[in-house]
MARPA-44954 format. One record per residue: x, y, z of N, C-alpha, C in turn. Coordinates in steps of 0.02 Angstrom, whole numbers, plus 50000, padded with zeros to 5 digits. Atoms other than C-alpha are relative to their C-alpha. Layout:
<pts>
    n_X    n_Y    n_Z   ca_X   ca_Y   ca_Z    c_X    c_Y    c_Z
      X      Y      Z      X      Y      Z      X      Y      Z
...
</pts>
This chain:
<pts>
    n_X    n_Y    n_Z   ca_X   ca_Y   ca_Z    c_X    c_Y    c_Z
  50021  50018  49933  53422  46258  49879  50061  49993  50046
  49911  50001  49967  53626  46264  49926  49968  50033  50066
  50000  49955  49958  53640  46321  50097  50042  50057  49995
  49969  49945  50018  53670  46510  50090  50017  50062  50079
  49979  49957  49921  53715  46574  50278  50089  49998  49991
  49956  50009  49965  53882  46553  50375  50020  49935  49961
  49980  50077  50022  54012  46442  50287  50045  49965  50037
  49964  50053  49947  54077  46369  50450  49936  49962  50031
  50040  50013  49944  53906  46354  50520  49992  49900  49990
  49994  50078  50002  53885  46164  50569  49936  49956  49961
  50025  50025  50008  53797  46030  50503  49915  49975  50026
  50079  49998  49993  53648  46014  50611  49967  50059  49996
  50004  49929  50005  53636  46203  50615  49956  49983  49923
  50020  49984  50086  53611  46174  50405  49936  49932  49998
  50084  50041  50005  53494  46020  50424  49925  50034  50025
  50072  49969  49984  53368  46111  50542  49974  50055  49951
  50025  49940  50030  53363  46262  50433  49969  49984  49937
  50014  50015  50071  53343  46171  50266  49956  49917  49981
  50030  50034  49987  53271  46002  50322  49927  50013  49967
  50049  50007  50058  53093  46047  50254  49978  50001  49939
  50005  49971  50066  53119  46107  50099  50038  49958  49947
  49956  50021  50026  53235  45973  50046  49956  49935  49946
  50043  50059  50024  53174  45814  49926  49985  49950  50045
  50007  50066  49972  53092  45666  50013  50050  49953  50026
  49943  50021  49973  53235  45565  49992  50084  50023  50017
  49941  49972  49999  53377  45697  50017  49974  50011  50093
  50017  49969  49916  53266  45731  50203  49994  49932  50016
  49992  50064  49957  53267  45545  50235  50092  49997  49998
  49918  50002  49965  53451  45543  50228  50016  50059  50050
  50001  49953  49928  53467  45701  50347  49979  49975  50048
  50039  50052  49917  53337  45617  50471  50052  49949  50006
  49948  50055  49999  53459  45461  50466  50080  50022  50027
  49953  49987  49959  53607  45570  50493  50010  50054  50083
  50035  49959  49904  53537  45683  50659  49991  49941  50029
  50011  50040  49941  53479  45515  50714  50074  49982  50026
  49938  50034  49991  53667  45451  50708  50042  50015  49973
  49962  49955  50019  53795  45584  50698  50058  49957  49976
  49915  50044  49988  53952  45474  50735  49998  49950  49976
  50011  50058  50027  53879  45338  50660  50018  50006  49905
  50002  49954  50080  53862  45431  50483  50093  50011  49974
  49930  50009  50014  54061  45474  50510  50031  49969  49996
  49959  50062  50018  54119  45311  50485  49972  49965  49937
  50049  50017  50050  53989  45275  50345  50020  50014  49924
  49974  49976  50061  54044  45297  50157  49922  50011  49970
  50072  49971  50044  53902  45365  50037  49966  49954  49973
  50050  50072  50009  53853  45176  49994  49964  49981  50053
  50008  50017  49936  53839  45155  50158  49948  50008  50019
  50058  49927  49985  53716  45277  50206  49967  49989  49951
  50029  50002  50051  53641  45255  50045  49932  49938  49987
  50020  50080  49956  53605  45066  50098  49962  50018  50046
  50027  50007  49944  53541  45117  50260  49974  50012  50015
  50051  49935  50008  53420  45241  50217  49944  49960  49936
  50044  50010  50061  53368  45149  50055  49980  50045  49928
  50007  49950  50045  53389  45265  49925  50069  49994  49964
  49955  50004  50036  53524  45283  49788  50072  50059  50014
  49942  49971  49956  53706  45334  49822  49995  50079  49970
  50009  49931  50006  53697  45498  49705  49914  50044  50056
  50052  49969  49966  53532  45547  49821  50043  50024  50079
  49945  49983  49948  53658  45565  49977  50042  50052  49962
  49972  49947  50021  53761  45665  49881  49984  50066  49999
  50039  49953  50023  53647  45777  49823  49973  50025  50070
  50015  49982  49923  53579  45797  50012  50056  50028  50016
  49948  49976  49972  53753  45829  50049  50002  50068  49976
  49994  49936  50025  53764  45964  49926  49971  50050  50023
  50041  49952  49980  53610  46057  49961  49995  50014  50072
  49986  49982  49922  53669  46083  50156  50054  50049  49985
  49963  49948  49987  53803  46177  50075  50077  49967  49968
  49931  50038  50006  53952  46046  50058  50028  49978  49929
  49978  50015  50046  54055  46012  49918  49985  49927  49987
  50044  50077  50022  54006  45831  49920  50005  49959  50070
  50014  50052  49952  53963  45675  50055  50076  50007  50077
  49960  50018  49957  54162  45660  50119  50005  50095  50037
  49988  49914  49966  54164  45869  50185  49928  49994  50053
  50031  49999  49958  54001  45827  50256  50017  49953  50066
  49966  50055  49932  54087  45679  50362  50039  50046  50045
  49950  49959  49961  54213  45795  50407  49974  50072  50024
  50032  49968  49975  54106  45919  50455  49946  49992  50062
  50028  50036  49946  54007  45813  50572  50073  49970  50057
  49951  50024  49950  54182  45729  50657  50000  50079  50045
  49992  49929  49957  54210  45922  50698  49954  50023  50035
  50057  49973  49939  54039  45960  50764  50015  49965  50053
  49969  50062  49958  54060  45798  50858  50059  50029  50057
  49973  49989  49959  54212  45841  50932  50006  50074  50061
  50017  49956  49945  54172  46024  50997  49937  49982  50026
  50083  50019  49972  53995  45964  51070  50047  49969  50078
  49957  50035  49948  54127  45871  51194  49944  49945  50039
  50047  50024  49938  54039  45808  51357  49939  50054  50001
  50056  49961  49981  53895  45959  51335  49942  49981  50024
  50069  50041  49991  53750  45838  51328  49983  49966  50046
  49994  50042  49933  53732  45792  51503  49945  49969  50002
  50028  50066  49979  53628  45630  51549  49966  50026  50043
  50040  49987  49967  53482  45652  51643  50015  49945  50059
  49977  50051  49967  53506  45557  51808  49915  49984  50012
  50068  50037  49988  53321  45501  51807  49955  50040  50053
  50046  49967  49953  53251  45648  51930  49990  50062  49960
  50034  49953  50032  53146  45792  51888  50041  50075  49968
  49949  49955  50011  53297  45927  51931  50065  49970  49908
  49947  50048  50048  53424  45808  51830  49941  50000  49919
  50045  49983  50077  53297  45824  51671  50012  50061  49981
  49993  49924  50030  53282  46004  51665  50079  50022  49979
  49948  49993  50005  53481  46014  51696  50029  49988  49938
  49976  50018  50078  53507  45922  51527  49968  49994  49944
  50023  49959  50038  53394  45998  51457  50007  50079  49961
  49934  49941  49989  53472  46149  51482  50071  50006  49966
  49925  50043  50035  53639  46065  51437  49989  50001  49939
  49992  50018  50096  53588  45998  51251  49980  50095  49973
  50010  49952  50003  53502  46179  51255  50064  50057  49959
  49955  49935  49995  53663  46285  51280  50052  49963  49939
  49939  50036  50039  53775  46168  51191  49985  50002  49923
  50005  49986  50063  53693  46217  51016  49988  50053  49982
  50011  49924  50020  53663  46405  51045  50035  50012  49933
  49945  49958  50053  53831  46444  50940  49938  49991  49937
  50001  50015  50059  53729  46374  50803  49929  50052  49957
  50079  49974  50000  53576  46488  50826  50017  50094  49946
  49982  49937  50064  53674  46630  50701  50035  49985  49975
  49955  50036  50045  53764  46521  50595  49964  49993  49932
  50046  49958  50083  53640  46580  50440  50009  50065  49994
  49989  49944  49997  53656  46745  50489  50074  50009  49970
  49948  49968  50028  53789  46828  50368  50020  50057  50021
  49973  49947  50002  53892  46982  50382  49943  50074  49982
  50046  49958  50035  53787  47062  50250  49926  50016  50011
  50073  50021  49947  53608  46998  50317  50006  50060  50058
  49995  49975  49947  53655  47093  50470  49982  50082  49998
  49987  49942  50015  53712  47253  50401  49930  50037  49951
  50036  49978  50021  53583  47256  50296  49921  50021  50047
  50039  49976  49965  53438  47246  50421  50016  50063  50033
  49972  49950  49968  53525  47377  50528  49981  50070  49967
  49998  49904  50045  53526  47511  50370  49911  49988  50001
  50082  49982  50004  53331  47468  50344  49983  50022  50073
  49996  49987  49941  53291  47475  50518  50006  50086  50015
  49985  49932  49984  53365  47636  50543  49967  50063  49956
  50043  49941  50027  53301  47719  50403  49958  50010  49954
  50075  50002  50027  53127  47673  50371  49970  50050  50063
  50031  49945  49966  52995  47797  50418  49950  49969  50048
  50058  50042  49947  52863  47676  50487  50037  49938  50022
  49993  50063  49990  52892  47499  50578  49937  49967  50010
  50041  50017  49969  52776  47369  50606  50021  49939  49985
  49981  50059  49961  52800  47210  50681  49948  49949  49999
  50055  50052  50005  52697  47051  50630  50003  49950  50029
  49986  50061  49969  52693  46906  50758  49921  49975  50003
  50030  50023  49991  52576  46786  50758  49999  49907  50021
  50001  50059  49976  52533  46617  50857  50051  49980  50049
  49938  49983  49928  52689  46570  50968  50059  50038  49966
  49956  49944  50011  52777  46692  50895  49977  50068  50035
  50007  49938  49987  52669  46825  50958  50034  50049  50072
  49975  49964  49958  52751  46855  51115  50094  50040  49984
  49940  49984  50031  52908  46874  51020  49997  50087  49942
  50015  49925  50028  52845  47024  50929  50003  50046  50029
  50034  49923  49936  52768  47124  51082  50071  50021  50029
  49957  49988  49969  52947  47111  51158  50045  50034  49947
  49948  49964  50043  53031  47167  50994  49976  50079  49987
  50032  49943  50004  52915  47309  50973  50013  50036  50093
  49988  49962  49920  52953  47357  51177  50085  49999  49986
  49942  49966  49984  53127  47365  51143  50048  50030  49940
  49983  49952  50041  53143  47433  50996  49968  50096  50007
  50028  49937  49962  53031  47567  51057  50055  50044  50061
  49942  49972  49970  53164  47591  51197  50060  50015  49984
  49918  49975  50014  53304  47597  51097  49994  50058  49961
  50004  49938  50024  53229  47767  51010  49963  49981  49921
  50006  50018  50061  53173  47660  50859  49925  49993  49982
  50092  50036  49973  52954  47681  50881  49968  49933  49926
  50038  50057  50045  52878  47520  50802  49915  49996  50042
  50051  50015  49982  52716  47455  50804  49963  49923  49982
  50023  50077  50007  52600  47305  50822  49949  49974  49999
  50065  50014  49969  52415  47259  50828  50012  49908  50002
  50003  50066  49966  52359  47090  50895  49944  49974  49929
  50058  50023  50042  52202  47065  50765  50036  49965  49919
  49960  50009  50060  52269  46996  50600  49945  50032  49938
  50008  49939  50060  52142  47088  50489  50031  50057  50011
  49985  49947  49991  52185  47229  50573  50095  50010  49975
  49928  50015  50010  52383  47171  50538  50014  50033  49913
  49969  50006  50076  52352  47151  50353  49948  50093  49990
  50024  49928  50006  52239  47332  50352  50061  50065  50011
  49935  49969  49995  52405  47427  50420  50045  49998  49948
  49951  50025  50051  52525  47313  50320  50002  50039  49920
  50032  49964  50046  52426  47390  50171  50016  50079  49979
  49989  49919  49987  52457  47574  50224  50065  50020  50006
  49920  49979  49968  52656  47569  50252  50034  50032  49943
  49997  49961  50043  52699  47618  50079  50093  49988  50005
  49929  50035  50000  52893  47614  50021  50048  50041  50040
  49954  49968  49966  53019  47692  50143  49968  49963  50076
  50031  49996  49926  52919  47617  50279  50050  49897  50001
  49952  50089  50010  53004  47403  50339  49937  49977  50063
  50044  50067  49974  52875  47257  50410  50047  49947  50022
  49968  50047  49981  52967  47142  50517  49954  49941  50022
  50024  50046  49984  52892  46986  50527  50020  49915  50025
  49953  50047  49962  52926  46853  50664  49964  49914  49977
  50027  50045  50004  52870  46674  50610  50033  49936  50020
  49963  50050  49992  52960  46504  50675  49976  49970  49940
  50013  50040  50052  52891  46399  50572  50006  50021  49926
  50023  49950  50069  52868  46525  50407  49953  49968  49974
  50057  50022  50046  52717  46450  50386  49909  50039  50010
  50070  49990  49965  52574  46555  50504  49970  50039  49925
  50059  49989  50048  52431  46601  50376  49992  50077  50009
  50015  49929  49975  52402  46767  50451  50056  50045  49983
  49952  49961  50000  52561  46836  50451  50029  49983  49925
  50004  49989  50061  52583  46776  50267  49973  50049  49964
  50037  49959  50022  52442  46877  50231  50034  50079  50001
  49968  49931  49974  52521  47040  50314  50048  50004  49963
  49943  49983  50046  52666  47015  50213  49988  50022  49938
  50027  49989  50083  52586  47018  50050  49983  50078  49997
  50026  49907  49993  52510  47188  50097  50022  50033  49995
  49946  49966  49995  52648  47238  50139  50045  50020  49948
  49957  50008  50096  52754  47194  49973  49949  50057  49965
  50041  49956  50076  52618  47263  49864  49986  50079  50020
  49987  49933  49994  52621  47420  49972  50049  50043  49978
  49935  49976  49972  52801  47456  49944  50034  49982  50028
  49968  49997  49955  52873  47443  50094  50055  49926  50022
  49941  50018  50009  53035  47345  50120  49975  49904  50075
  50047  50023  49993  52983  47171  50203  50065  49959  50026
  49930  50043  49967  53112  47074  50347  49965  49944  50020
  50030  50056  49973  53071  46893  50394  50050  49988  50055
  49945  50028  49951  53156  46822  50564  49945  49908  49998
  50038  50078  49999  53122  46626  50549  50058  49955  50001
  49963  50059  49952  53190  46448  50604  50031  49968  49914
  49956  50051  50052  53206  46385  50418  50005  50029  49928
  49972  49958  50060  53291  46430  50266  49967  50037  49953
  50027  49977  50073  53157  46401  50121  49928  49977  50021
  50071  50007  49975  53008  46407  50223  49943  50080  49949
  50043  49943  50040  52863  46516  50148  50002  50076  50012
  49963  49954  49998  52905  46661  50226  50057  50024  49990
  49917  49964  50035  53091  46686  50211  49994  50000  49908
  50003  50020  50101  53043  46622  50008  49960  50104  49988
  50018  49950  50008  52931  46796  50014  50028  50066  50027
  49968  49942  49957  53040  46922  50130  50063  50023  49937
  49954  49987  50045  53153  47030  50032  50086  49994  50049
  49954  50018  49962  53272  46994  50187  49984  49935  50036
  50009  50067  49951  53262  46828  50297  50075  49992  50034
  49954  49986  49947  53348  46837  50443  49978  49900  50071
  50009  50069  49976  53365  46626  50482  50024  49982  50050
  49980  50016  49929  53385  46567  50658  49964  49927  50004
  50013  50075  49989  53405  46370  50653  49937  49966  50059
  50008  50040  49930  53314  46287  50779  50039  49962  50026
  49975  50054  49958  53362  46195  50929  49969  49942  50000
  50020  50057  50022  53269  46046  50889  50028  49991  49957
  49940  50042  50059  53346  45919  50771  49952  49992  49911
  50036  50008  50035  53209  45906  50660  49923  50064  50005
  50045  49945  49990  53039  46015  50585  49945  49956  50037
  50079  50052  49934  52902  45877  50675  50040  50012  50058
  49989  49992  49946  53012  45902  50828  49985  50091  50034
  50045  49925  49981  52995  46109  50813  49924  50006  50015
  50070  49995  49981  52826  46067  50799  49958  49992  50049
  49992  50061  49957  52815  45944  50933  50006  50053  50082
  49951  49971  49958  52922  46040  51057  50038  50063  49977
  49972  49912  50022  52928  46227  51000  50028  50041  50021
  49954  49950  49962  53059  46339  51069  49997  50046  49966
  49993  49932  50036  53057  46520  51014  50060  50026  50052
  49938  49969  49956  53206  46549  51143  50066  50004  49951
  49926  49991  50047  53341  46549  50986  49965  50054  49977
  50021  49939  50037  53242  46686  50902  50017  50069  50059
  50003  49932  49949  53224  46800  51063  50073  50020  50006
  49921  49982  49976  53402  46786  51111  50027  50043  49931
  49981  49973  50057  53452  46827  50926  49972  50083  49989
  50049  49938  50008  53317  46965  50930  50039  50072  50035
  49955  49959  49918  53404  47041  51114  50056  50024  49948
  49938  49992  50017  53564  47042  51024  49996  50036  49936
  50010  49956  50037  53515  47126  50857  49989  50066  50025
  50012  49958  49954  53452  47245  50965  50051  50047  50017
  49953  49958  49972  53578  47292  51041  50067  50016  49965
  49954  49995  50054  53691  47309  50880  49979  50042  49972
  50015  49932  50017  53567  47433  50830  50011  50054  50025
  49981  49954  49951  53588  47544  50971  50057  50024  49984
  49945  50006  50031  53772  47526  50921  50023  50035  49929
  49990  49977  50064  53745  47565  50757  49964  50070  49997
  50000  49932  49991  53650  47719  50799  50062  50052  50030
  49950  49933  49959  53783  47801  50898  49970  50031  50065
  50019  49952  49947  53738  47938  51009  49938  50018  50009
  50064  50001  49985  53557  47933  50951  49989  49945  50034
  50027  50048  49974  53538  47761  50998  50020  50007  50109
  49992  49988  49918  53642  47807  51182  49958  50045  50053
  50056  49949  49978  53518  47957  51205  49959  49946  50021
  50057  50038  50009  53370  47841  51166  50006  49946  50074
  50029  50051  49946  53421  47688  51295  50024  50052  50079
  49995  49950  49925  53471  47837  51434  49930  50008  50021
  50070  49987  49987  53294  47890  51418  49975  49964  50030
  50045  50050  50008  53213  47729  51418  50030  49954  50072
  49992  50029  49922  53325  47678  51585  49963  50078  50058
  50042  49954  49965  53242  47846  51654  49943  49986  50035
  50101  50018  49986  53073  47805  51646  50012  49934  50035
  50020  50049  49958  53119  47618  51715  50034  50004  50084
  49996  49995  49925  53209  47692  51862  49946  50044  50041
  50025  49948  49958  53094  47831  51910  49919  49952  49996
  50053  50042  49995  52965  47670  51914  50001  49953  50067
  49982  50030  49939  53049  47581  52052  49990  50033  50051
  50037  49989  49924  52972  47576  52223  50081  49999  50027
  49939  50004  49958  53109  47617  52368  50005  49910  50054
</pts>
């Protein structure tokens, strides 16, 4: 259950991603240290251990499975988040503008962390499927689904045709038909929608090569994708994703894969988005 992304990526970066999947009392010490980053860095592993109610090897072991060699690397891995975070988190001054503003603020100030799972290899590897599977098809469902329609519109523009239905029998009836050379990308925050489980399965037992994009490590989908392509959330916790669901770390991540494919095509992919600015200029009114 080690964390297996980015081995700089930070500490809350590795709680949101792995936070559900963790033991009871290895996710009550996480909750305890998100509530009180700076508080935690002055804390020794009795400490914390005490303050949470749980036994000092159970901190440890939380520590571990984020990734860290043990409790004191996770301290020192929090002072360092800590200190680049700086002043980002601006204070709401109590008006409606002044809310959104630092909202905005805590927002931007944890992007970095929104491909800090994303590996080298992860990357490269979507890229080669991607490129040279014969079919695509694109599974979003629930608030993910608008996150699909836009990946399927610009992968379509970048020369790459995907596809997508809206129905989820109709999802897992396709999924069924893709067969092996063909890749199923499937967008889930949570990795938990029912539907788009289903489509995956179809998919697997068809063959066909099977990408997850999701918020947490060892959620049910990334556990079934033969790739998982993890994008933390910006919430601190999974009742807060739930709570207060952002799919704006996935899209951005999405944009930017994107446009690494293009890249990675070459001269097909430069053909492809020439075209595809064609058609959106010869759409514009004078």
């Amino acid at each position: 259950m080690n964390w297996q992304g980015a081995p700089d990526a930070p500490p809350h970066a590795r709680i949101a991603a792995l936070s559900p999947s963790l033991q009871p009392g290895e996710r009550r010490v996480v909750d305890s240290i998100l509530k009180d980053r700076a508080g935690t860095v002055e804390r020794t592993a009795q400490e914390l251990a005490d303050a949470v109610g749980v036994g000092r090897t159970t901190v440890i072991r939380a520590a571990q499975s984020l990734g860290y060699e043990g409790y004191p690397q996770l301290r020192v891995a929090l002072a360092r988040e800590l200190a680049l975070e700086g002043n980002a988190n601006e204070e709401s001054d109590g008006t409606l503008a002044g809310s959104l503003r630092a909202g905005v603020a805590r927002f931007g100030a944890r992007l970095p962390n929104t491909v800090s799972a994303l590996t080298e290899d992860d990357i490269a590897e979507f890229l080669r499927l991607l490129d040279g599977a014969d079919r695509v098809l694109v599974l979003a469902n629930g608030l993910s689904l608008s996150l699909g329609l836009d990946l399927v519109l610009r992968l379509n523009a970048a020369g790459r045709p995907a596809e997508m239905l809206m129905d989820a029998m109709s999802q897992q009836i396709a999924a069924a038909q893709l067969g092996a050379g063909s890749v199923c990308i499937v967008i889930s925050g949570s990795g938990a929608n029912r539907a788009s489980l289903d489509g995956m399965r179809a998919a697997k037992a068809s063959g066909a090569s099977v990408v997850a994009v999701t918020s947490f490590a060892r959620s049910a989908v990334a556990d079934l994708a033969d790739l998982a392509l993890v994008v933390p959330p910006i919430n601190e916790s999974f009742q807060d994703e739930l709570i207060h669901t952002s799919r704006a770390a996935i899209m951005l991540v999405i944009e930017q894969l994107i446009e690494l494919f293009i890249q990675h095509r070459g001269e097909r992919g430069r053909e492809a988005q020439a075209a595809a600015l064609s058609v959106l200029g010869s759409g514009l009114l004078e």
